[in-house]
Structures are given as C-alpha cells and as structure tokens.
FIMI-380631 format. One record per residue (C-alpha): residue number from 1; residue in one letter; x, z, y. Coordinates in nm, 3 decimals. Example, Ala and Ser with C-alpha at 12.3 -4.5 7.8 and 13.67 -1.06 7.14 Angstrom:
% residues 2
<1, "A", <1.230, 0.780, -0.450>>,
<2, "S", <1.367, 0.714, -0.106>>,
This chain:
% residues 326
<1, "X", <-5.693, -7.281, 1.415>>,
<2, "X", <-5.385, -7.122, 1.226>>,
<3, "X", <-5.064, -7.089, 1.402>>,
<4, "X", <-4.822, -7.282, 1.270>>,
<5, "X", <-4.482, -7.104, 1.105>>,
<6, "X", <-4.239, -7.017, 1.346>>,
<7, "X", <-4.484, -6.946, 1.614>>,
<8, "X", <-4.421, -6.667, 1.847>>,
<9, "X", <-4.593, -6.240, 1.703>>,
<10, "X", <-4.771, -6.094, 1.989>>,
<11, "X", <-4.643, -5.756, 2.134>>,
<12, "X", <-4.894, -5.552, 1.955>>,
<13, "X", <-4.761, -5.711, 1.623>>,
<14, "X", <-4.366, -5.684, 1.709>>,
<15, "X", <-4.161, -5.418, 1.512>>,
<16, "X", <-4.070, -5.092, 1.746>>,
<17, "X", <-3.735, -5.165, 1.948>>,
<18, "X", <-3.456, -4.912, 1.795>>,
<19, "X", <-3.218, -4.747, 2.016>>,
<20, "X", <-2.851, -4.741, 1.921>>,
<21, "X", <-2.748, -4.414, 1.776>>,
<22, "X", <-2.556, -4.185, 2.007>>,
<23, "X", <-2.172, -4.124, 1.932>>,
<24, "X", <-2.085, -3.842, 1.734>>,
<25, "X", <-1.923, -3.676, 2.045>>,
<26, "X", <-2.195, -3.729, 2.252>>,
<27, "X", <-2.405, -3.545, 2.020>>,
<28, "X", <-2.471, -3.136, 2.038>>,
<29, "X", <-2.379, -2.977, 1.742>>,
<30, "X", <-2.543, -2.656, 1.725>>,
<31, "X", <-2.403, -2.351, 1.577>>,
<32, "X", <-2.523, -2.252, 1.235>>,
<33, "X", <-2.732, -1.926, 1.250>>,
<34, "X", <-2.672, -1.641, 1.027>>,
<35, "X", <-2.916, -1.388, 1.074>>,
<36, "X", <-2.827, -1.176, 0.738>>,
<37, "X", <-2.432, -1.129, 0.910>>,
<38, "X", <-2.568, -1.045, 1.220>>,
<39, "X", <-2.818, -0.792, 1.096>>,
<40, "X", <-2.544, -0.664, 0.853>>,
<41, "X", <-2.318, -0.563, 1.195>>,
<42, "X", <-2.580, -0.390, 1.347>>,
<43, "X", <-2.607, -0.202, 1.057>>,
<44, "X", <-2.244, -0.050, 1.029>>,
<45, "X", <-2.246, -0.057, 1.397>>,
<46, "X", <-2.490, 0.190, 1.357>>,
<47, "X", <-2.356, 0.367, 1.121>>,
<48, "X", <-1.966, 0.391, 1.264>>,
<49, "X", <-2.093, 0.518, 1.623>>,
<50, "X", <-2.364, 0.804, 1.425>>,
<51, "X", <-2.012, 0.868, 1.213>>,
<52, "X", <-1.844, 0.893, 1.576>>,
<53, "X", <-2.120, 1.043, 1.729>>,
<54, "X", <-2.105, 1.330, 1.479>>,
<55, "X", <-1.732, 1.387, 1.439>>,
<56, "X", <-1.727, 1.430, 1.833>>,
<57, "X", <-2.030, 1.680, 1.879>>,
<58, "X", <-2.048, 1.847, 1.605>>,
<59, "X", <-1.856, 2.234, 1.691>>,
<60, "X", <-1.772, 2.248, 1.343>>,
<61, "X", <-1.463, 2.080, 1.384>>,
<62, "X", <-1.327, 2.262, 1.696>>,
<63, "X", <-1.114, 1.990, 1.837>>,
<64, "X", <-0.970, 2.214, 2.106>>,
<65, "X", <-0.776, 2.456, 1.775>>,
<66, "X", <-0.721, 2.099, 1.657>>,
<67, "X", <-0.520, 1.965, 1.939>>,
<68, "X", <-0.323, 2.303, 1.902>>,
<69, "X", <-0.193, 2.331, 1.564>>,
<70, "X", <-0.135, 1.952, 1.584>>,
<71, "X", <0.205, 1.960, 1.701>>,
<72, "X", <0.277, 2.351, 1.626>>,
<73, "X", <0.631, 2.410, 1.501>>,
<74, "X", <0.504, 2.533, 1.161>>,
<75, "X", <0.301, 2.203, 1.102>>,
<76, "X", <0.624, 2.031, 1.215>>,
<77, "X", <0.865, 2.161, 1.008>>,
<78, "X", <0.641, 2.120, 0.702>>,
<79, "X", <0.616, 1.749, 0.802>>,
<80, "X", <0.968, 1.732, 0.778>>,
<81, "X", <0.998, 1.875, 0.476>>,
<82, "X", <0.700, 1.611, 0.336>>,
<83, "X", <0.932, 1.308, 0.488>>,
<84, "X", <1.238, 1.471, 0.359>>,
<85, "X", <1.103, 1.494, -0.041>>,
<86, "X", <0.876, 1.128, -0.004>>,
<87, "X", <1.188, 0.933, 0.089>>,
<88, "X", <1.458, 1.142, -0.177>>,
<89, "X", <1.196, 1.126, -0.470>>,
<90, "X", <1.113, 0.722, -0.358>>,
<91, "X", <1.503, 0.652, -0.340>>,
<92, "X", <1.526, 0.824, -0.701>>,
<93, "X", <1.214, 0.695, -0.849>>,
<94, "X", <1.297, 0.345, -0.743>>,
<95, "X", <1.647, 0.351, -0.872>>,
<96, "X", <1.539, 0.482, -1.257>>,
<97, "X", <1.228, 0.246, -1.199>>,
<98, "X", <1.473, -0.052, -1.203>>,
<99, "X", <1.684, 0.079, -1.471>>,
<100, "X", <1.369, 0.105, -1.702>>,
<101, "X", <1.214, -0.176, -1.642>>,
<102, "X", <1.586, -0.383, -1.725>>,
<103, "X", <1.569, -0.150, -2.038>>,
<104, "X", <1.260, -0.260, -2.150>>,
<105, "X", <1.311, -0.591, -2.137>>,
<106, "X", <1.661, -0.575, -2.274>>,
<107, "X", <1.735, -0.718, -2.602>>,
<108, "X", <1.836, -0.367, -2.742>>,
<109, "X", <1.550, -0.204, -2.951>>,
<110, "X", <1.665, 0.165, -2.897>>,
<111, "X", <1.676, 0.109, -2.484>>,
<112, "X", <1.333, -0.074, -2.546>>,
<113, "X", <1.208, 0.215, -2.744>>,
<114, "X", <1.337, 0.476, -2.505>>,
<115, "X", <1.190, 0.333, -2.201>>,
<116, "X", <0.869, 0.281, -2.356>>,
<117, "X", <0.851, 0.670, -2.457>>,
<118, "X", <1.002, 0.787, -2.120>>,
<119, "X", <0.684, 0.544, -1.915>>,
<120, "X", <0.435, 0.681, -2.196>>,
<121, "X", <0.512, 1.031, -2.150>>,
<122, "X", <0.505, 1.063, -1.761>>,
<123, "X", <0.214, 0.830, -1.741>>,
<124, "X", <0.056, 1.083, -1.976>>,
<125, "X", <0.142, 1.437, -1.836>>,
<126, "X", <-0.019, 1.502, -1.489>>,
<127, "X", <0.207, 1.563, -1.192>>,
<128, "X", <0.134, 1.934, -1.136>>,
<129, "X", <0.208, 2.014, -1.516>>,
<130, "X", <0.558, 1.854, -1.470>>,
<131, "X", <0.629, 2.055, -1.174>>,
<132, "X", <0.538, 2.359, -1.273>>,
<133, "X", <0.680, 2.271, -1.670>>,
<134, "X", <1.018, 2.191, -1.403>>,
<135, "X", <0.991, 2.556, -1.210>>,
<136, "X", <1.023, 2.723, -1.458>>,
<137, "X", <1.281, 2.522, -1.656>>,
<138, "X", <1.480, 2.815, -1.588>>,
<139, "X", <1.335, 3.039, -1.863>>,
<140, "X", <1.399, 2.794, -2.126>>,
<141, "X", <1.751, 2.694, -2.081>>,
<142, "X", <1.959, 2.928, -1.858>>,
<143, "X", <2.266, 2.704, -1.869>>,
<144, "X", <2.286, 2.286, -1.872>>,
<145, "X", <2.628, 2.138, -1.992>>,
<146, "X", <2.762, 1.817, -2.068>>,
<147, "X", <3.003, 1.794, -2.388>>,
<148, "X", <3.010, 1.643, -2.760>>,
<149, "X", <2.679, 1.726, -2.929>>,
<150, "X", <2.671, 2.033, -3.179>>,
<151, "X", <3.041, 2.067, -3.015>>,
<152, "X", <3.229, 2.249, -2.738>>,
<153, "X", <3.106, 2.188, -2.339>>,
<154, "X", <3.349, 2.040, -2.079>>,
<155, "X", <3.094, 2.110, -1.794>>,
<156, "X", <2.836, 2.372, -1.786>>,
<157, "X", <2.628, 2.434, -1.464>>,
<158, "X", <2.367, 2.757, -1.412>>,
<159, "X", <2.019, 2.610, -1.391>>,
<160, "X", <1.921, 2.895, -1.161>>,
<161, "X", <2.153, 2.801, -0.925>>,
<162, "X", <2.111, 2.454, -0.937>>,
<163, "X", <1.703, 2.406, -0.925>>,
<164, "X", <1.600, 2.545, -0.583>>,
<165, "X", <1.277, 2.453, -0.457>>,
<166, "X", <1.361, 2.140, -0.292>>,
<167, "X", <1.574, 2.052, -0.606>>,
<168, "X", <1.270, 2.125, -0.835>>,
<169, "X", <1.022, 1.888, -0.547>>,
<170, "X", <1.265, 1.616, -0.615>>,
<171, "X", <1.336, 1.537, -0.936>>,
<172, "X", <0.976, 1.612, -1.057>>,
<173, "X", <0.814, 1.343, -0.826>>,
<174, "X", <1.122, 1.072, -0.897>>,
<175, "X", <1.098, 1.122, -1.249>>,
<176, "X", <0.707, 1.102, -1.262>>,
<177, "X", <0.769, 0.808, -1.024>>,
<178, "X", <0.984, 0.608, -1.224>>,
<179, "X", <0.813, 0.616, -1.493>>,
<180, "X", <0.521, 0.366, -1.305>>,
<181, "X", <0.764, 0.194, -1.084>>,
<182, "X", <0.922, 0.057, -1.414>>,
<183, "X", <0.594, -0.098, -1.451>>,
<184, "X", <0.584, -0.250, -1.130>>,
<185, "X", <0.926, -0.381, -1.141>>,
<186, "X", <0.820, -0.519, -1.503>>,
<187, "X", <0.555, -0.720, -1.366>>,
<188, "X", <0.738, -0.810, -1.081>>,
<189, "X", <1.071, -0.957, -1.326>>,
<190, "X", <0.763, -1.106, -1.547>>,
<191, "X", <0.615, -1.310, -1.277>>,
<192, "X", <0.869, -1.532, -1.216>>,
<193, "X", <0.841, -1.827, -1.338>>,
<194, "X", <1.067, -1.911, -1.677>>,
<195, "X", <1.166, -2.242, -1.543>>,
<196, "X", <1.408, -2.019, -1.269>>,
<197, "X", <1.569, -1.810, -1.541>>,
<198, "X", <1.637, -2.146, -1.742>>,
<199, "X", <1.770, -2.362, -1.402>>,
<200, "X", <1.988, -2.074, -1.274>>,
<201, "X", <2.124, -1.998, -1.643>>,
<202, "X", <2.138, -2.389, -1.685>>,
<203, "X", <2.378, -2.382, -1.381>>,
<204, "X", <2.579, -2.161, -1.525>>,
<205, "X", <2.569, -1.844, -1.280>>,
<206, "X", <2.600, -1.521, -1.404>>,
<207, "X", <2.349, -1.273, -1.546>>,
<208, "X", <2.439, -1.034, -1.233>>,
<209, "X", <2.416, -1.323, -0.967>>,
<210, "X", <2.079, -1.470, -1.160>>,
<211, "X", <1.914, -1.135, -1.100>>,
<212, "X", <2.003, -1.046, -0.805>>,
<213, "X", <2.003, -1.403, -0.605>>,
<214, "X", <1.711, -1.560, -0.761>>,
<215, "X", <1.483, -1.393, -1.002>>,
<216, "X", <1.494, -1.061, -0.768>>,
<217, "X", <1.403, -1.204, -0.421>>,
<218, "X", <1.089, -1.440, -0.594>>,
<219, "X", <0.992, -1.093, -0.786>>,
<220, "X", <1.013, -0.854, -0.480>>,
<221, "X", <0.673, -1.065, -0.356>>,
<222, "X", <0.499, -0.925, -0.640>>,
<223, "X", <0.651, -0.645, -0.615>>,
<224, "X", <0.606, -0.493, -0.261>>,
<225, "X", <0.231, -0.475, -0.226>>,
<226, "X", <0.172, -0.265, -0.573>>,
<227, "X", <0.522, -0.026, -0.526>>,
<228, "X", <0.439, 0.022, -0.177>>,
<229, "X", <0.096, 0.148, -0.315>>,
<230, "X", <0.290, 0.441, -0.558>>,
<231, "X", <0.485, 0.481, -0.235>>,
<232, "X", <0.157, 0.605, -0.066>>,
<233, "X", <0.011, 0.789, -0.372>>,
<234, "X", <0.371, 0.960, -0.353>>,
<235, "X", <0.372, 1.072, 0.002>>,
<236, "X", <-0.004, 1.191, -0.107>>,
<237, "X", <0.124, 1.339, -0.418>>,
<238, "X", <0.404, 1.567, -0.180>>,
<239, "X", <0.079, 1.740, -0.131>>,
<240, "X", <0.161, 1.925, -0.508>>,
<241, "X", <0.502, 2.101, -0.418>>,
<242, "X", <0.310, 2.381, -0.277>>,
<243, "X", <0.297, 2.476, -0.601>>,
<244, "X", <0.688, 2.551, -0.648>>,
<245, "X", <0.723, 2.777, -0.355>>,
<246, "X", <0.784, 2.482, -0.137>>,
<247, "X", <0.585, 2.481, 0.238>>,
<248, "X", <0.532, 2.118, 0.321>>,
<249, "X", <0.278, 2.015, 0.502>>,
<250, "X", <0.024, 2.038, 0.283>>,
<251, "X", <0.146, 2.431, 0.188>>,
<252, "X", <0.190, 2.529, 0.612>>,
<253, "X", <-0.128, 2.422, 0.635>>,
<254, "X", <-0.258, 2.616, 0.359>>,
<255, "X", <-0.035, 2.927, 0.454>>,
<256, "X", <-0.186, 2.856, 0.813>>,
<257, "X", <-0.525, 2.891, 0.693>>,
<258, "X", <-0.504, 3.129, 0.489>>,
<259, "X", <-0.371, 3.388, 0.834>>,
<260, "X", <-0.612, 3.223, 1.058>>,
<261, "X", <-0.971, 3.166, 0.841>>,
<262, "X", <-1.152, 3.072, 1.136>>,
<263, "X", <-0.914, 2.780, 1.134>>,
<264, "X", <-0.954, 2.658, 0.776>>,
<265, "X", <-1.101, 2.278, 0.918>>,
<266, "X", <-0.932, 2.202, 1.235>>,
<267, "X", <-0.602, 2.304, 1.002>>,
<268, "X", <-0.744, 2.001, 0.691>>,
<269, "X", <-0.817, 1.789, 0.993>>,
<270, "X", <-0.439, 1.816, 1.092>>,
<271, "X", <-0.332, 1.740, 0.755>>,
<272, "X", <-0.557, 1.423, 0.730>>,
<273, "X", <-0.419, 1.312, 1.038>>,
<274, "X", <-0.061, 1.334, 0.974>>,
<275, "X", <-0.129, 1.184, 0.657>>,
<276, "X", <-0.276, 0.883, 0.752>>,
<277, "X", <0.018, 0.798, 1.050>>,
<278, "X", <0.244, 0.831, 0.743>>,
<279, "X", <0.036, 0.601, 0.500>>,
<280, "X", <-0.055, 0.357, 0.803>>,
<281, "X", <0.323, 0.327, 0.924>>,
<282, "X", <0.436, 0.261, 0.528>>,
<283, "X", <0.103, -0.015, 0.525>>,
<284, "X", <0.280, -0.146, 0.909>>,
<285, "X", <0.627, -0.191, 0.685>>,
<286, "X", <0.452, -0.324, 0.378>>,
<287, "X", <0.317, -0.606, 0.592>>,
<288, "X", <0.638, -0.694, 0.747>>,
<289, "X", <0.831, -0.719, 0.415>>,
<290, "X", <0.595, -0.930, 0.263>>,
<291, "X", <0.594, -1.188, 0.548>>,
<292, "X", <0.975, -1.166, 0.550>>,
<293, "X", <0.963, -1.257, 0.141>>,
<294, "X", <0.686, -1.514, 0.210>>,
<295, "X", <0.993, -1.759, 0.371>>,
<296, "X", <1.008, -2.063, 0.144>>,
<297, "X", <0.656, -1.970, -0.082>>,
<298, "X", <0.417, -2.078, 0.224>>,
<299, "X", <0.404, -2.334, 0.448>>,
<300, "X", <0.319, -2.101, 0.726>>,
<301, "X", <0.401, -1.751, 0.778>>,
<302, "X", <0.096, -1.475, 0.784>>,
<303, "X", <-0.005, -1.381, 1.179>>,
<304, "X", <0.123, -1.051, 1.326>>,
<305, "X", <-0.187, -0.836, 1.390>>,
<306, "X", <-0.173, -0.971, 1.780>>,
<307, "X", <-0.161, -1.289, 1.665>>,
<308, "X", <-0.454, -1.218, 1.486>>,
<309, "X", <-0.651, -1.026, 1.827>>,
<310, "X", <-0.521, -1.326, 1.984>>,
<311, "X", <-0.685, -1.600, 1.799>>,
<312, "X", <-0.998, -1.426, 1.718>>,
<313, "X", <-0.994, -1.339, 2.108>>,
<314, "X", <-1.008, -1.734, 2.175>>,
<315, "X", <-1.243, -1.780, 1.890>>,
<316, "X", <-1.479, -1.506, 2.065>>,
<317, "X", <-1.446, -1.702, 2.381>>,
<318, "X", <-1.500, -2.054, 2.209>>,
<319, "X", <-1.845, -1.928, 2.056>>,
<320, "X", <-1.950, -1.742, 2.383>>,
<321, "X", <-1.891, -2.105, 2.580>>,
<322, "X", <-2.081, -2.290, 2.275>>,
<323, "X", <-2.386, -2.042, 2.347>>,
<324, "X", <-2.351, -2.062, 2.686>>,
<325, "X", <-2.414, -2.475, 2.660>>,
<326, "X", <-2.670, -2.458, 2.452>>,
C-alpha cells in the first residue's frame, strides 16, 4: 500500500542536517606559505655571512694596520681637504647649474644656444682631461683680464698666481658639475605641472615670486633625489684632484702606499670606508629633505628608519604569535 503525499521520509531517506557556518572571526586564517622567499633568504644569508666570514679571516686585509691609519693625521687632513673641495665645487656647480638651466629655457636663442654648448661640452670631455686641460691653463694664457674686446684691459690678474691647486680642484669639478646639474634642475622646472605656472601668472605675481614660491618648492621634489646623486658621484669624483698636485684623501692614501707597500690594502680599505660615511651621511640628508618637501604632496609623511625597525619589529612579533597559534 502506497503512502499517501505528505506522509512522513524515514531517517535513512532524510537529507544530511547542515551545520551553520562558523563566523568569519571564529575562523583560523592561516598564513600563506612562500617557500621560494624563504629559500631565497637562506640563500643571501648564506652568502652575506661567507662574505663576512671572509672579510674577517682572511690576513690579507690586516685589520690591525687598518684600525691604525684609520684615524692617522695624514688620512685626516686629506679628508678635510676632500670635504673642503666636495662642498666649494657643489656650492659652485649648483649655483651655474641653476643659471643654465633658466638659460635654457629662456626665451633668448643666444642664452639657449650657449647653455646647450656649455652642457654638451662638459658632458662630453671626461673629468680628468678638464683638470689636467685646467693645470696647466697656465702655459696657454699667462695673464686673464677683463676690458673691451680687441681693446685696452681695466683689470688684468696673473694666472699663475691665481690657480693654485685648490683653485684648479675647484673650478674644474663646479664647472664639470654644472654642466649636469643644469639638467637636473631642467627636469626638475619641467615637471611641474603647467596648470601652476598659468594659476600663479593668472594671479598676477611676479616672475621672481612665481619661481621662487611655487614652481621651485614643487620642483625641488624632483629635484633632490637625482642632484643628490651628482652630489655623491662628486664627492667620488674628489678622488681625481690627485692629479693636480692636490693630497686629498684619495692622493694621502696613495702617497701612504706608495712609502709603506706592505700597506697598499688596509690603506684602499681606509679610503672605502671614509667614503662610504660621506656618501651614507649625504643619502641620511637626502632622505630628510625629501620628507620635508613631501608636506602637502602625500597624505602621510614617509617613516624615519626607526619608525620603520619599529613597525617591522611588531610585524615580526605579530607573525611569530600567528605561528605560535597555529
């Protein structure tokens, strides 16, 4: 006899009961795995404590002469010298840098012209050539005055007198500078938007006030990061003016070495040293400027380098407590 609709399903026939889904926060949500980062760190883990390894035991190096030419007067005084010529030839480089760059985009075709030739040419010629080409300036013109062309002189000055070795430092690295911080000012001045140079000229300000209040402090965020990058190339390039007679760093080390040949590496690996505190502070101020020109452009500044340790610190511990739960 068939059951009639409506009758009741046995148990054997009844669908499977469903249990409600937990809540997403009840749930554990397990970390993804990433197996190719993780073997990746071993890898230069391995790698930068065999680099360490090596640097520390091999005799080669002799860090005991090391730690005793580090601070030697000699190496001293030729640091000075290297701080003394970076931050003259920077201060002059950055100055006829400007003044290029607002000459080639002038409206005037000869100051266009002449800043073009005056990039081309020191962009062209390497360093050493202009400082040597400069030491010996001398032979070629004894005397430099200033007066009416194919006329008489109201100033003349003796070029012997006048180009010493520091002289002869400075003016070859600041004019081989400017010539590719006209560049970077260029593209700096280029990036800024052409809506700001119509509102401010809209409002009627000044050509002085327009450059210097609005279209120089948006520029200077382009143009930090690449100058401060000829600034380090330039401290590098102080390296050169051992060349002219001049004992930087670079030259007491060599002058060092060459009296003491035993010494020849522990004397390079003072040189590398002091050379990277000097690039690494300029990189400490490079950040700093940018984050001060980053007001008003991001919603956020960039962390300080211990606000970085500190949040990837509480990160570290995060993960570690994750792990530990699982």
């Amino acid at each position: 006899m068939s059951e009639p609709p409506g009758a009741a399903v046995s148990l054997a026939e009844a669908p499977p009961a469903h249990h409600p889904p937990k809540p997403l926060t009840a749930q554990r949500v397990l970390p993804l795995r990433r197996p190719g980062r993780w073997i990746g760190t071993a890898v230069v883990l391995v790698l930068v404590a065999q680099i360490v390894h090596g640097l520390a035991t091999n005799p080669f190096y002799q860090w005991d002469r090391f730690r005793y030419w580090f601070l030697r007067p000699t190496i001293l005084d030729g640091l000075v010298i290297t701080l003394e010529v970076a931050a003259l030839s920077a201060v002059l480089g950055l100055l006829g840098g400007v003044l290029l760059a607002l000459a080639r985009l002038s409206g005037s075709p000869v100051l266009r012209a002449v800043s073009w030739l005056y990039t081309w040419l020191f962009r062209s010629v390497p360093l050493i050539v202009v400082l040597i080409f400069l030491y010996n300036f001398s032979a070629l013109y004894k005397t430099l005055s200033l007066g009416v062309p194919f006329g008489p002189a109201f100033v003349s000055f003796d070029e012997s007198r006048l180009a010493t070795d520091m002289a002869v430092a400075v003016v070859g690295l600041g004019l081989n500078e400017a010539a590719y911080a006209s560049e970077v000012v260029r593209g700096g001045i280029l990036s800024v938007d052409l809506g700001q140079h119509e509102a401010s000229a809209a409002l009627g300000l000044p050509k002085s006030y327009q450059f210097t209040r609005i279209v120089l402090p948006q520029a200077l965020r382009s143009i930090t990061p690449n100058y401060v990058n000829q600034l380090i190339g330039l401290i590098k390039g102080t390296s050169l003016v051992f060349y002219v007679s001049l004992l930087d760093l670079f030259g007491s080390v060599q002058t060092m070495g060459s009296t003491y040949p035993g010494d020849i590496v522990p004397l390079l690996l003072v040189a590398t040293a002091w050379y990277l505190i000097l690039t690494s502070a300029v990189s400490v101020v490079q950040f700093y400027v940018e984050r001060y020109f980053a007001r008003g452009a991001t919603r956020t500044l960039p962390p300080t380098p211990l606000q970085k340790a500190r949040a990837g610190l509480g990160d570290l511990r995060a993960r570690l407590r994750k792990e530990a739960a699982v």
